[in-house]
N, C-alpha and C positions, 0 to 999 in steps of 0.2 A: 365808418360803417360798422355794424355790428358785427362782432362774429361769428354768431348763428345764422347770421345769412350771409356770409362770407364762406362758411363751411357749406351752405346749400346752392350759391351756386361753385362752387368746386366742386362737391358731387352733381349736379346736375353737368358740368362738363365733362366730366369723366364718360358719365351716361350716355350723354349726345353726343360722344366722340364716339366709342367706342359702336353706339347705332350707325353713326359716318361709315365706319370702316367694315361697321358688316352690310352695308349696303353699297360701297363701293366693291368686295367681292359678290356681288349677287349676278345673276341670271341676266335680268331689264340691263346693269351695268357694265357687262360683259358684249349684250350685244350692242349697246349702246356704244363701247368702246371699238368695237368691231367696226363698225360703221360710222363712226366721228372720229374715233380716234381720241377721243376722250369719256371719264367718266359719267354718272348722269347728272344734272345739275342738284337734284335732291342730295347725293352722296357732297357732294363740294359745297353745299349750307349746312346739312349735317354737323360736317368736318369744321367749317369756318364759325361757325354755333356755339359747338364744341369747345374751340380753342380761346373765343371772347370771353365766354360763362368761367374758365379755367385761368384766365389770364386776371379777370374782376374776383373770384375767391380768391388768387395768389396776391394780388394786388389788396386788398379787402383784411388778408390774414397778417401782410407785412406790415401793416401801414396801423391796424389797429387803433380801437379807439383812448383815446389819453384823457385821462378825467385829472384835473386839479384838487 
């Protein structure tokens, strides 16, 4: 994998993570929480989004490409 796009989805995770968790503190989330007792599904793809996109940059920047 290259690592310009190894670099862009690690910042695209970053991104989508950090949208996860300010929509997990939001308003729709809160009452959503209130009432299920959990957060809204959008906040938990967000987050889970997030963490794949962050895991394929980590994964993508270790792993690098090896030219002979």
């Amino acid at each position: 994998m290259n690592k310009i796009v190894s670099l862009a989805f690690l910042a695209a995770g970053i991104v989508v993570a950090l949208f996860g968790l300010s929509e997990m503190n939001s308003f729709t989330s809160d009452i959503s929480r209130m009432f299920t007792g959990a957060p809204t599904d959008r906040s938990i793809w967000m987050l889970a989004g997030g963490a794949a996109l962050l895991v394929l940059g980590v994964t993508g920047l270790a792993t690098g490409s090896r030219r002979h």
